[in-house]
C-alpha positions as CSV (number, residue, x, y, z in Angstrom):
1,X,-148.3,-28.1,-65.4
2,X,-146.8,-31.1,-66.8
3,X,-143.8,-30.6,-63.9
4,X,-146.1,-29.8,-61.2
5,X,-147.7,-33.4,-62.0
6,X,-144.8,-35.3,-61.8
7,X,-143.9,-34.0,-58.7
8,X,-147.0,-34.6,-57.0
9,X,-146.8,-38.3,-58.4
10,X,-143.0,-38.3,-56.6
11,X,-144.4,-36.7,-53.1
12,X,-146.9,-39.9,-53.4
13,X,-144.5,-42.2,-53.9
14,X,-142.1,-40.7,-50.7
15,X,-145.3,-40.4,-48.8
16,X,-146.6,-44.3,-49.7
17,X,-143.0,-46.1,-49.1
18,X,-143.2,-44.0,-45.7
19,X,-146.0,-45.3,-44.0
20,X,-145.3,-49.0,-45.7
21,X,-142.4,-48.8,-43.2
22,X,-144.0,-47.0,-40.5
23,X,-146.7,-49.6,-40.6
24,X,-143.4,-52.5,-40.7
25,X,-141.9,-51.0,-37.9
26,X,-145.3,-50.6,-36.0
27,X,-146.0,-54.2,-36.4
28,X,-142.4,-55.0,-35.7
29,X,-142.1,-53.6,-32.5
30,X,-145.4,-54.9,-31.7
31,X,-144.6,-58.7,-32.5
32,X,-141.5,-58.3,-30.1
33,X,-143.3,-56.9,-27.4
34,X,-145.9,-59.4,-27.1
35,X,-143.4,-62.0,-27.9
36,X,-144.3,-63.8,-24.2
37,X,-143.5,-67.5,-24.9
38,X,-141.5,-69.3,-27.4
39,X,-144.4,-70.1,-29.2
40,X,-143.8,-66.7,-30.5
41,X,-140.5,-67.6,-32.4
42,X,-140.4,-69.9,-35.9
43,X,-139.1,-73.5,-35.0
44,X,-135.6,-72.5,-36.9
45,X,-134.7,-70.8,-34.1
46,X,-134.9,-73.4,-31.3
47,X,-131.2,-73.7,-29.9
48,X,-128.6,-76.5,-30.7
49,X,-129.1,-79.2,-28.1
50,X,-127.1,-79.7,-25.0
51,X,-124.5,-77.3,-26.1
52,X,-126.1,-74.0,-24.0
53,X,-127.6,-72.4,-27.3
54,X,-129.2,-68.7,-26.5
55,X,-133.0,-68.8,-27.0
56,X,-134.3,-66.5,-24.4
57,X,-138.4,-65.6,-23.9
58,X,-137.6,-62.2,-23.2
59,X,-141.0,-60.6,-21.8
60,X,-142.2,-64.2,-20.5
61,X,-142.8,-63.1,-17.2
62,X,-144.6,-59.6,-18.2
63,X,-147.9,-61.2,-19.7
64,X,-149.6,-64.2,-20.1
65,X,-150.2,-66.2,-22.2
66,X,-154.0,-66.4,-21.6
67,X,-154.6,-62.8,-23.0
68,X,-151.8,-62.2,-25.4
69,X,-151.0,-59.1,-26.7
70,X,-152.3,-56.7,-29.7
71,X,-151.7,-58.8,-32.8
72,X,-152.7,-62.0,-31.2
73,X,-155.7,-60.4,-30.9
74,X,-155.6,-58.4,-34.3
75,X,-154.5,-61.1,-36.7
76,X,-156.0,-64.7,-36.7
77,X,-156.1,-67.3,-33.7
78,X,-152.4,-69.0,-34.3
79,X,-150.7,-67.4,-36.9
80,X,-148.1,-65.8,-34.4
81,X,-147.4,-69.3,-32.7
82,X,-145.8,-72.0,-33.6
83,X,-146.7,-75.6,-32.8
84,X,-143.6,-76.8,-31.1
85,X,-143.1,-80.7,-31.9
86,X,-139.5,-81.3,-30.6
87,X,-138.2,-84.2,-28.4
88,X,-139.2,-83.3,-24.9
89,X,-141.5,-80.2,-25.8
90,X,-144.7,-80.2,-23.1
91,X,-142.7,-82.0,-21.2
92,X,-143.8,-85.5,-23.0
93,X,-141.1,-88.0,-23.0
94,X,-138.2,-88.5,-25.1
95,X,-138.2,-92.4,-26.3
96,X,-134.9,-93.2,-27.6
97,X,-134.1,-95.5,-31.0
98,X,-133.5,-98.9,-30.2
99,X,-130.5,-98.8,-32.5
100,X,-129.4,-95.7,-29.9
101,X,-130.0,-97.6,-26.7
102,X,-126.4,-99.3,-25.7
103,X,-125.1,-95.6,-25.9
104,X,-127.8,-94.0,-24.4
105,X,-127.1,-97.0,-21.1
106,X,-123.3,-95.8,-21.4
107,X,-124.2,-92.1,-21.2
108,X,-126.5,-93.0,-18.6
109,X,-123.5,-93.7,-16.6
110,X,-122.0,-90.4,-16.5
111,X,-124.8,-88.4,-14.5
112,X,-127.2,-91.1,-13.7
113,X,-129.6,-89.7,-15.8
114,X,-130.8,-90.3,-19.7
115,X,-128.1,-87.6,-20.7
116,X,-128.7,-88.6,-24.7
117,X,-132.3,-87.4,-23.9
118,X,-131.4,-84.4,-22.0
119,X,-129.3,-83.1,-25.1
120,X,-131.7,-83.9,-27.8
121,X,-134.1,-81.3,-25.8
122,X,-134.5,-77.7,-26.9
123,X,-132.7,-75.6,-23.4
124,X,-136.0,-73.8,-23.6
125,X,-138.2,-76.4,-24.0
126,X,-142.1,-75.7,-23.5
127,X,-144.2,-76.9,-20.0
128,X,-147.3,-77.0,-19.3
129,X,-148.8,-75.2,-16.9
130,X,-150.1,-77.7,-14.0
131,X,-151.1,-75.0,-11.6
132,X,-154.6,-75.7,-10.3
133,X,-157.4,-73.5,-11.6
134,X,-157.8,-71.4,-8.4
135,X,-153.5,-70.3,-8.4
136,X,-153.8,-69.0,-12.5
137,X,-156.5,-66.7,-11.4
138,X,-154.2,-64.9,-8.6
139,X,-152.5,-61.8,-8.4
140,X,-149.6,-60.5,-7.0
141,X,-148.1,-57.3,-5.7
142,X,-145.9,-55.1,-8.7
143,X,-143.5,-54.4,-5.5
144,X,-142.1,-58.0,-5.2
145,X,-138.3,-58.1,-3.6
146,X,-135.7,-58.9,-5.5
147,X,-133.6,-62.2,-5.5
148,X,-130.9,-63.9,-6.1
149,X,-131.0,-67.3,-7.5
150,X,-128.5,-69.4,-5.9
151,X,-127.7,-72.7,-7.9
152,X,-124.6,-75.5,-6.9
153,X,-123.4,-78.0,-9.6
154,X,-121.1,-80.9,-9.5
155,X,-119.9,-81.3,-12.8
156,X,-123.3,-81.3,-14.3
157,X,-124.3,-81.8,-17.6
158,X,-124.7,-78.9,-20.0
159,X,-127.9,-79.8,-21.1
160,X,-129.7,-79.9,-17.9
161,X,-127.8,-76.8,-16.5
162,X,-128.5,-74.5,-19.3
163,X,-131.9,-75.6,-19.1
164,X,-132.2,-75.0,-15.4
165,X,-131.0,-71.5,-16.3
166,X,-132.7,-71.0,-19.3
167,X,-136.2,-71.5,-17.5
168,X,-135.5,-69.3,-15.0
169,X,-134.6,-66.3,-16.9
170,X,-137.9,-67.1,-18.9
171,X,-140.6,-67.3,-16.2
172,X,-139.3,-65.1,-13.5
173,X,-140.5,-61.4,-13.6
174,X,-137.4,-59.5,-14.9
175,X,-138.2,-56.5,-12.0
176,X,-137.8,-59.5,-9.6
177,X,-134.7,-61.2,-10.7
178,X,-132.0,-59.8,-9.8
179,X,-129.7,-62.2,-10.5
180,X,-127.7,-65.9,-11.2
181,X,-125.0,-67.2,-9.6
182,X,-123.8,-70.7,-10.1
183,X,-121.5,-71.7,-7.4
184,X,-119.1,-74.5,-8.9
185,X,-118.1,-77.0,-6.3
186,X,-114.8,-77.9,-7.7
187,X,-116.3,-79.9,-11.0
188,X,-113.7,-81.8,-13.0
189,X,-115.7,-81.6,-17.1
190,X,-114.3,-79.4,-19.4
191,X,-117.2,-78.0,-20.4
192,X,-117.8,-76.6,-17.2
193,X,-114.6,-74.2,-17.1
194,X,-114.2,-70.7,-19.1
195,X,-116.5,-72.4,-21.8
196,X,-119.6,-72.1,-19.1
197,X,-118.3,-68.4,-18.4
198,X,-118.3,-67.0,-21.8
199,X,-121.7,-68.6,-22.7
200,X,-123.6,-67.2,-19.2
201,X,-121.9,-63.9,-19.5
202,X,-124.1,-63.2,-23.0
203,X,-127.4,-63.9,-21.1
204,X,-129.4,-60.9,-20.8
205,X,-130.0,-61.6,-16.7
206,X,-126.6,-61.0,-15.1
207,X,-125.1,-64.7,-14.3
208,X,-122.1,-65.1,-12.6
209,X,-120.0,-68.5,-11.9
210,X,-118.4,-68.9,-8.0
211,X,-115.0,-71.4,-7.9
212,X,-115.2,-73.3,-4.9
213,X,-111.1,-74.1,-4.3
214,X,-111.7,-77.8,-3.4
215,X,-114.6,-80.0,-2.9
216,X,-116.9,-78.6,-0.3
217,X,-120.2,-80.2,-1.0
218,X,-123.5,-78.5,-1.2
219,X,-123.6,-76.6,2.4
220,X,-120.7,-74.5,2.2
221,X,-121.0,-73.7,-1.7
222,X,-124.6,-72.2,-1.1
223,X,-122.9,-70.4,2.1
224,X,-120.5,-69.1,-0.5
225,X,-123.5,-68.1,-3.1
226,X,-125.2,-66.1,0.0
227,X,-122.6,-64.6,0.9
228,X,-122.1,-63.1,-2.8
229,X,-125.7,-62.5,-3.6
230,X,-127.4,-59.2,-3.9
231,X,-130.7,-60.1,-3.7
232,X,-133.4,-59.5,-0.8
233,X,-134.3,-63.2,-1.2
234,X,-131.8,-66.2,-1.7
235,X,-133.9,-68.8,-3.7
236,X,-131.8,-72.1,-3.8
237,X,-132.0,-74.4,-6.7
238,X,-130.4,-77.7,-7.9
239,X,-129.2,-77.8,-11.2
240,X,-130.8,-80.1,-13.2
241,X,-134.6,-78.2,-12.6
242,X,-136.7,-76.5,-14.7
243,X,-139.1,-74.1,-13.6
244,X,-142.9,-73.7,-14.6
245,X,-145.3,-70.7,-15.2
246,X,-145.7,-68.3,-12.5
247,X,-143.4,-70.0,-10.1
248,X,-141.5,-67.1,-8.8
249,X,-144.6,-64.5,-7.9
250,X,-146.1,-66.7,-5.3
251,X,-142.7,-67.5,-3.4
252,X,-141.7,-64.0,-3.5
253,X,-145.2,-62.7,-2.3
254,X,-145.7,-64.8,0.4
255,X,-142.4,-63.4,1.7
256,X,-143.2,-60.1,1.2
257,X,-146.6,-60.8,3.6
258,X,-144.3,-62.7,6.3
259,X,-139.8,-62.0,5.6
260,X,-139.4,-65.4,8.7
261,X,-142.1,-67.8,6.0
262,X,-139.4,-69.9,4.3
263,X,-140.9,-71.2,1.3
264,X,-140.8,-74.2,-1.2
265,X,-142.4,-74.5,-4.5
266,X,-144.2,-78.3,-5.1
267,X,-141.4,-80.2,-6.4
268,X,-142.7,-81.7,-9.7
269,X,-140.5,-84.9,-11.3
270,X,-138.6,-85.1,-14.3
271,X,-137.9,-88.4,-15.3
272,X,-134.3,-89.5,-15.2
273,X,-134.9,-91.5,-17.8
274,X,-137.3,-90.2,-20.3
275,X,-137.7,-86.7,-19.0
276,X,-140.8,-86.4,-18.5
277,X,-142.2,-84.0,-16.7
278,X,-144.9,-85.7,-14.0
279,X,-146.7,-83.3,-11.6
280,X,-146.9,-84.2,-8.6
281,X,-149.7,-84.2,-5.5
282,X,-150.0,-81.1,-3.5
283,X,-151.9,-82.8,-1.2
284,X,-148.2,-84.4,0.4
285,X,-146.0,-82.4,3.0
286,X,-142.5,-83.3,4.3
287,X,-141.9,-85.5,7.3
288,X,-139.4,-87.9,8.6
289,X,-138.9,-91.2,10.5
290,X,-136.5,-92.6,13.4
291,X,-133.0,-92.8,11.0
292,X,-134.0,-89.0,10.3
293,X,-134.9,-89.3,6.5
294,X,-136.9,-87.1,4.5
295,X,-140.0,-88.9,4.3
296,X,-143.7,-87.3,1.9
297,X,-146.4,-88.1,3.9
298,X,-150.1,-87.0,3.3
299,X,-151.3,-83.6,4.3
300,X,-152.9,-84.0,7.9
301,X,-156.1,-83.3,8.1
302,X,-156.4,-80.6,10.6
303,X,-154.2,-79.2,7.9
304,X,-156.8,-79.1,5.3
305,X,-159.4,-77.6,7.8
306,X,-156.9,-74.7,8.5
307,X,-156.6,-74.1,4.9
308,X,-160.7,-74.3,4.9
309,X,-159.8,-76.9,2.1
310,X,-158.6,-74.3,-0.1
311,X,-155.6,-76.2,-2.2
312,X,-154.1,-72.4,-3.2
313,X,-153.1,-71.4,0.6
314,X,-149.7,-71.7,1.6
315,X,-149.4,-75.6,2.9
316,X,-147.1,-75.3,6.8
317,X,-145.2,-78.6,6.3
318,X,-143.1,-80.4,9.1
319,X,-140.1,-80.2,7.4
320,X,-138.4,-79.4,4.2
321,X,-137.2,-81.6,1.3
322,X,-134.3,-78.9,1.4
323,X,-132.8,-79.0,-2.3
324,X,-135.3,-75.9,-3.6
325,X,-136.4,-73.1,-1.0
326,X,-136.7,-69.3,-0.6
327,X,-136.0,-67.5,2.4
328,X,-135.3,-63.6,3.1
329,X,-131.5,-62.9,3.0
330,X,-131.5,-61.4,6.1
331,X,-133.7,-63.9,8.2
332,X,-131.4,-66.3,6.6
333,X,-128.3,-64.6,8.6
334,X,-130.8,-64.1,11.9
335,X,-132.0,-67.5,12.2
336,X,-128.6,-69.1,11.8
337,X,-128.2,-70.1,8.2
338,X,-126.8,-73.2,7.7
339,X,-124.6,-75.5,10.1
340,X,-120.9,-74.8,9.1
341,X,-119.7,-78.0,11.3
342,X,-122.0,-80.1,8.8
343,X,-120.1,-81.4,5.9
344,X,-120.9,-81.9,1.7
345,X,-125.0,-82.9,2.2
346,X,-127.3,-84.8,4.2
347,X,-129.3,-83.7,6.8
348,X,-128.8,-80.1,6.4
349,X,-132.8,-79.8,5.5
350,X,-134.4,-81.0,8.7
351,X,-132.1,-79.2,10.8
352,X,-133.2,-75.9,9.1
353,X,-136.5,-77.2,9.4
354,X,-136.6,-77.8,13.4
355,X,-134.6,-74.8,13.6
356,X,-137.0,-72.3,11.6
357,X,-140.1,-73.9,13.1
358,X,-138.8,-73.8,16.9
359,X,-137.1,-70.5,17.1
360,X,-140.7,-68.5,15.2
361,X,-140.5,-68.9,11.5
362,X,-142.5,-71.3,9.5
363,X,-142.0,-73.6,6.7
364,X,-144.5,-74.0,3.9
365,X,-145.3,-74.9,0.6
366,X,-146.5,-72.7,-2.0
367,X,-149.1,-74.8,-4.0
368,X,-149.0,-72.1,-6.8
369,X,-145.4,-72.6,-7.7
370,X,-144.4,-75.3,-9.3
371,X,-140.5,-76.6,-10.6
372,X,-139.7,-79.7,-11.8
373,X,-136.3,-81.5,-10.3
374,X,-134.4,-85.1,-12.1
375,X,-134.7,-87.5,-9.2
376,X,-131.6,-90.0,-9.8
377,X,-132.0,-93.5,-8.1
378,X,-128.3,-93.0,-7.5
379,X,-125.5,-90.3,-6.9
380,X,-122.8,-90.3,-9.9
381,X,-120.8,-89.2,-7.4
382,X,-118.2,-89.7,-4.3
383,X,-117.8,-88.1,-1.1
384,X,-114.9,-87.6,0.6
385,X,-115.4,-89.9,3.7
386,X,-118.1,-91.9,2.7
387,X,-121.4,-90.8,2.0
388,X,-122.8,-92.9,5.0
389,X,-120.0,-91.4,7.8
390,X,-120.9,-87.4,6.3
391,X,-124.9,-88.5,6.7
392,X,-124.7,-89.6,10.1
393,X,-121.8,-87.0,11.2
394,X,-124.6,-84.5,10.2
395,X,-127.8,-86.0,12.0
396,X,-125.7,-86.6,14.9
397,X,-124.9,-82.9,15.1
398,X,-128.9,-81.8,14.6
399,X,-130.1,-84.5,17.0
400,X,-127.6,-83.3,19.6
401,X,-128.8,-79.9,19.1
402,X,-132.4,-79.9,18.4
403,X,-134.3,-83.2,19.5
404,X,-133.7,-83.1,23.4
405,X,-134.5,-86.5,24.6
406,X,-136.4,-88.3,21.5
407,X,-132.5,-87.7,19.9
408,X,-132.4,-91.5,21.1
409,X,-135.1,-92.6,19.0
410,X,-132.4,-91.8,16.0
411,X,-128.8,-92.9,18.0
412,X,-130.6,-96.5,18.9
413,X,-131.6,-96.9,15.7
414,X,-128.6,-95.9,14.3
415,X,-126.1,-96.8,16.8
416,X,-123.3,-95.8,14.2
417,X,-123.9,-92.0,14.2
418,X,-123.6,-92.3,18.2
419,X,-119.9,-93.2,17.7
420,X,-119.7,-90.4,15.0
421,X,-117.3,-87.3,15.9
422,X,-120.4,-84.7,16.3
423,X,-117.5,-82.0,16.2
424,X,-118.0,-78.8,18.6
425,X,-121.5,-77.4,19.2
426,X,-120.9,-75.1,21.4
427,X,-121.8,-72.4,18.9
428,X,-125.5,-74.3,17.6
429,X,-126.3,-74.6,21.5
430,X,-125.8,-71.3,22.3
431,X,-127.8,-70.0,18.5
432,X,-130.7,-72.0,20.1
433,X,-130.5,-70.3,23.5
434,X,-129.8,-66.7,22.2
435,X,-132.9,-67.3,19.8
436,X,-135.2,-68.4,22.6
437,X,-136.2,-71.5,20.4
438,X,-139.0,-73.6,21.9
439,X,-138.5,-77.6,22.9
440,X,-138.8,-80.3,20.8
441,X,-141.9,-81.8,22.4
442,X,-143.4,-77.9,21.6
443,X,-142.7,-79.2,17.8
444,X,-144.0,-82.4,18.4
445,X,-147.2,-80.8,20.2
446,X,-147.7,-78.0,18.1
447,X,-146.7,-78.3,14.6
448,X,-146.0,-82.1,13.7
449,X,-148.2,-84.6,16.1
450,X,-148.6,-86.9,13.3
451,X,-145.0,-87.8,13.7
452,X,-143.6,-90.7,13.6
453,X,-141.8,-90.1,16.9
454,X,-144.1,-90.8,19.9
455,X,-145.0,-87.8,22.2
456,X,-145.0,-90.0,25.3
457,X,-143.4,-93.6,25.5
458,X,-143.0,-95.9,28.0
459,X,-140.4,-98.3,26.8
460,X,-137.5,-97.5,23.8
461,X,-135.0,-100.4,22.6
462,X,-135.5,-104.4,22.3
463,X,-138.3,-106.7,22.9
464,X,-137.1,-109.6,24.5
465,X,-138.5,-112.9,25.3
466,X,-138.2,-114.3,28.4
467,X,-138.9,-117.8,27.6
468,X,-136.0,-117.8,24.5
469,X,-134.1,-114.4,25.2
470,X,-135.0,-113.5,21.8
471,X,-135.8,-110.3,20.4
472,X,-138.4,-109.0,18.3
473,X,-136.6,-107.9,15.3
474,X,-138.0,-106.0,11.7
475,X,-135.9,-107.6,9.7
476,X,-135.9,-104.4,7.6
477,X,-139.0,-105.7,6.3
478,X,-141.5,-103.3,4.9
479,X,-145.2,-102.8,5.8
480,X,-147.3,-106.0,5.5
481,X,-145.3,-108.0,6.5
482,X,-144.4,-110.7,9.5
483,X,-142.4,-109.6,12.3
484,X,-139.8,-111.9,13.4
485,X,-138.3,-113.4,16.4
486,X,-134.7,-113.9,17.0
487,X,-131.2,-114.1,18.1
488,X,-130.6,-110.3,20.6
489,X,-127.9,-108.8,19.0
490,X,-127.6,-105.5,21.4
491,X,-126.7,-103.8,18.5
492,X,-130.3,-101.3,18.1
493,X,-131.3,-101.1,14.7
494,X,-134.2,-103.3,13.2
495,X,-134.8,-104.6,17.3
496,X,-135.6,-101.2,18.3
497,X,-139.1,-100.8,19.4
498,X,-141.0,-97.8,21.3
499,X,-144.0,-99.2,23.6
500,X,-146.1,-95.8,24.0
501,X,-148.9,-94.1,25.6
502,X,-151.0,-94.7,22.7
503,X,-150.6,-98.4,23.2
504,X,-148.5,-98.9,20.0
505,X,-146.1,-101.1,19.8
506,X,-143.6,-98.9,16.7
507,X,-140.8,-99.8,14.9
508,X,-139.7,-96.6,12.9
509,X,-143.1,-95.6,11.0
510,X,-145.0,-99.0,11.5
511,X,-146.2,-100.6,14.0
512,X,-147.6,-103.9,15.1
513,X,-150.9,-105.0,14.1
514,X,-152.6,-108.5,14.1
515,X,-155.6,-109.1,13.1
516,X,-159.0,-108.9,15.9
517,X,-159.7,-112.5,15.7
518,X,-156.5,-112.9,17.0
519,X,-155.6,-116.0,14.2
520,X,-153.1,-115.1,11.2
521,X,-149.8,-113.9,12.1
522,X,-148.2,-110.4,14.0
523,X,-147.9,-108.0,10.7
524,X,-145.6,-104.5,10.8
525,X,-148.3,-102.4,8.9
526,X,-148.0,-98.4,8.6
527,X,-149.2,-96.6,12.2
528,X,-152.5,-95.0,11.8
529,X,-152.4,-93.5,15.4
530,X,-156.1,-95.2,15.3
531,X,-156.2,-98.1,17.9
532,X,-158.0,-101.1,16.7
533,X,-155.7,-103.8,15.9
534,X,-152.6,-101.8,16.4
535,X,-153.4,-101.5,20.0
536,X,-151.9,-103.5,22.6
537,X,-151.8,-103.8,26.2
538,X,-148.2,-104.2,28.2
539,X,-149.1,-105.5,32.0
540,X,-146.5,-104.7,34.1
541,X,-147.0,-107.7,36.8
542,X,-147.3,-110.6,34.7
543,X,-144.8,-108.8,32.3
544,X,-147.6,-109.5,29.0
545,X,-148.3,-108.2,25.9
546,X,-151.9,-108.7,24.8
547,X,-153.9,-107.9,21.9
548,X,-156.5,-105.6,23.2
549,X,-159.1,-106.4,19.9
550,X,-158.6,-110.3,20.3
551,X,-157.7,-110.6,24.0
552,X,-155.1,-113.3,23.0
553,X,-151.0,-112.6,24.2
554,X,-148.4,-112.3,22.2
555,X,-146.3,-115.4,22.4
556,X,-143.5,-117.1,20.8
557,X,-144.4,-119.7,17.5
558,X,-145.6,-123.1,19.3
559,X,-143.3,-124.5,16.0
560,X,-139.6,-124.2,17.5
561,X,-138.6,-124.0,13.3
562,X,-140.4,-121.1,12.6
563,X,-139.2,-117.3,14.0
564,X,-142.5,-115.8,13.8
565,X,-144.0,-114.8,16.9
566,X,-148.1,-115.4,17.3
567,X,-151.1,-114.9,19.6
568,X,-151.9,-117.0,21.7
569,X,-154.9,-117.6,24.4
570,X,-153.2,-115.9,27.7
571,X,-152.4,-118.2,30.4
572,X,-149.0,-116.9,31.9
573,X,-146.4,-119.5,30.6
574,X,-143.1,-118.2,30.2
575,X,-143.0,-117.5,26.9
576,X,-146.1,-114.8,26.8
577,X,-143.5,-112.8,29.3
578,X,-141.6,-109.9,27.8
579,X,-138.8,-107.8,29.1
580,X,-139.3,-104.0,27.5
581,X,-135.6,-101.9,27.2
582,X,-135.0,-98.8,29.0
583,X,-138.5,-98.9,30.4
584,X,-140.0,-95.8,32.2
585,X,-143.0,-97.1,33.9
586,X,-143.5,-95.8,37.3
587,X,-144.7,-98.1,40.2
């Protein structure tokens, strides 16, 4: 009897310690499976800074973090997270010591960004999420394709590379991503070598590292990463980004709906000095001006109405900032990928764009996704060449191809590129004809009237005086202020003004505007494609230029000293007479 109780005591014991650890495991494997941010993990594991430390949010992508998972909803509000209180985490701004600041201005140097704040930040820091209300409430197909994330570095910092990385293996649906590869354009840092191998080959997405064998720049490296990827999508990043919540379902999805929509996320800024992280507007798309930059612009109207207001829709932009995209691998190869005569960078993102848009694809941005990017105010970095004789090398070769006849606009602007070695381009010509693309006035028409390039023009080139033989002339000056009026040079540039249809008088993205009273002086102020005082009336006979709100004639300054033109009451003197460049009037 007395045995018999003892045993039974024992089997208690067995059968007690057994489902303790049951009940351990159970709530082990369930604390790792609804581990779906770092707010999951104790602050003693955040990694060592700037030095590519492996703290991965395995699962991010799988939930979020709205609903969390069984004990978040078992055990009390907060007692699985952590409050993470780090330099840098929510994206708030790192503020360095004073005592710290001359080396923080000499590391500046190295990258052109605050690269003692960058390595004080966790690699997988926290963001907020800065989607609008309407894009957290969206859902997405399970069946997404797969992609390949494509990203080109320069010897780059570790910090902000890791953390580029880091934050996309995080937030990107694991079923989705199929992999990393970094394409090395022939960086000189140490850090960057077999170092960068060993610590990418650990991560639990497979990442791979491509050696370019000399300085190519960033076109032929990301031809280099497409040609290696395995993905169905190639989605190019820089490498100092860092990607938000849900940033990779709508890109992919829209794809899926339409394989010829390339798409962009809305490129959100990350301080190059604090780092930041600023959202920006999704109410901007991409344009450019007559020297063919990149230009943000507001979202057109008729845009909006298309939308029917809704901020979620897919935004159809112009043109491309071109540093972060996603397009189908495939359509990539059909629609001509990138131009191999352009060289290093520059230019390479409004030639996609003219291309895509005129041969039947589409570009857009997908208000629902959302990266940040480290805008430097300057490149740490040479170019083989010049970074002025690559930039226009490239335009020339887009112009030549894609613009037809408003390629002047950019050549008399920018009479350097017109003595630039374009290179062959036999090959782009013949891409255009084989895939039946549409004209650049269809463009202008169709998907970009608000340009900055006039439609219909009557006049391109200088403004001369007949009275002086001076020239109207810019002055580079911005919008607001005077115009001037001096010596011809001949050589394009700031004297290069389009009369048009419109009765705009435009230099680049400005145009000339005087007040209706006709007193005060003649202003460049933005275009607004409105009339009113930026309208102006060029008579062919008596060879004037008047001011169609005040009546009054643009004239040369009655004060010899000063090289402001003004408006004057019309009465047919010399100096109210204007020869217009290259005009096209018809008698």
């Amino acid at each position: 009897m007395f045995r018999r109780t003892i045993r039974w005591q024992h089997c208690k014991i067995i059968i007690a310690t057994s489902l303790v650890w049951f009940l351990i495991d159970v709530i082990l494997i369930m604390y790792y499976t609804d581990c779906s941010s770092s707010s999951c993990k104790p602050g003693g594991e955040r990694p060592e800074p700037g030095v590519g430390g492996r703290v991965v949010e395995l699962g991010a992508a799988k939930k979020s973090e709205k609903s969390g998972g069984f004990l978040e909803k078992l055990l009390p509000s907060g007692l699985l997270r952590y409050s993470a209180t780090g330099p840098g985490e929510n994206g708030i701004a790192v503020i360095i010591p004073d005592s710290k600041k001359d080396e923080m201005k000499d590391l500046f140097k190295v990258n052109q960004f605050n690269l003692m704040a960058s390595n004080m930040i966790a690699l997988n820091r926290t963001l907020k999420d800065h989607r609008i209300e309407g894009c957290k409430k969206k859902e997405y197909p399970h069946d997404l394709p797969t992609v390949s994330v494509i990203i080109v570095f320069h010897s780059e910092a570790t910090s902000t590379l890791m953390r580029t990385i880091h934050s996309v293996i995080n937030r990107s649906p694991h079923s989705s991503l199929k992999e990393i590869i970094l394409v090395d354009d022939y960086s000189e840092k140490e850090h960057l070598g077999k170092k960068l191998e060993r610590t990418v080959a650990e991560l639990p997405t497979s990442t791979r590292v491509l050696r370019m064998p000399k300085r190519s720049g960033l076109i032929r490296a990301r031809l280099t990463g497409a040609d290696e990827a395995l993905g169905d999508v190639l989605l190019f990043l820089d490498a100092h980004c860092e990607v938000t919540t849900g940033w990779m379902e709508p890109l992919l999805a829209r794809i899926k709906e339409d394989r010829k929509a390339v798409v962009c996320p809305i490129i959100d800024v990350i301080s190059d000095e604090t780092f930041e992280y600023v959202p920006a507007s999704d109410m901007t798309w991409g344009g450019f001006n007559w020297k063919l930059n990149f230009r943000w612009y507001p979202v057109a109207k008729r845009e909006n109405a298309r939308r029917h207001n809704d901020r979620t829709m897919p935004l159809r932009s112009p043109t491309m900032a071109g540093g972060l995209f996603a397009i189908e691998k495939n359509y990539f190869n059909e629609i001509g990928r990138y131009d191999p005569g352009m060289d290093i960078w520059g230019g390479e993102n409004l030639e996609m764009s003219f291309r895509v848009w005129m041969c039947g694809g589409s570009i857009e941005i997908i208000t629902c996704s959302r990266v940040g990017h480290v805008f430097r105010k300057t490149t740490p970095y040479t170019f083989p060449g010049g970074t002025g004789n690559i930039i226009n090398h490239n335009n020339a070769r887009l112009a030549a191809v894609w613009m037809d006849e408003w390629k002047d606009f950019y050549f008399k602007v920018n009479p350097g590129a017109r003595r630039m070695d374009a290179g062959d381009l036999t090959e782009r010509k013949e891409l255009r004809t084989k895939l039946q693309c549409k004209s650049f006035r269809w463009y202008l028409e169709n998907i970009y009237p608000e340009s900055m390039m006039p439609l219909d023009y009557y006049s391109l080139g200088e403004l001369r005086n007949n009275a002086t033989a001076k020239c109207l002339d810019t002055y580079g000056r911005k919008s607001g202020e005077n115009v001037a009026l001096v010596n011809c040079h001949g050589m394009g540039g700031n004297q290069v003004f389009s009369y048009t249809r419109n009765k705009q008088i435009m230099a680049d993205d400005n145009c000339l505007d005087a007040a209706a009273s006709g007193s005060g002086p003649v202003r460049l102020l933005r275009c607004h494609g409105q009339g009113g005082n930026q309208q102006w009336q060029y008579e062919q006979v008596s060879e004037t230029i008047k001011h169609v709100m005040s009546g009054k004639c643009l004239d040369k300054n009655p004060d010899d000293k000063k090289d402001e033109p003004t408006l004057q009451k019309c009465s047919g003197v010399k100096s109210q007479k204007w020869s217009l460049e290259n005009s096209k009037f018809t008698s």
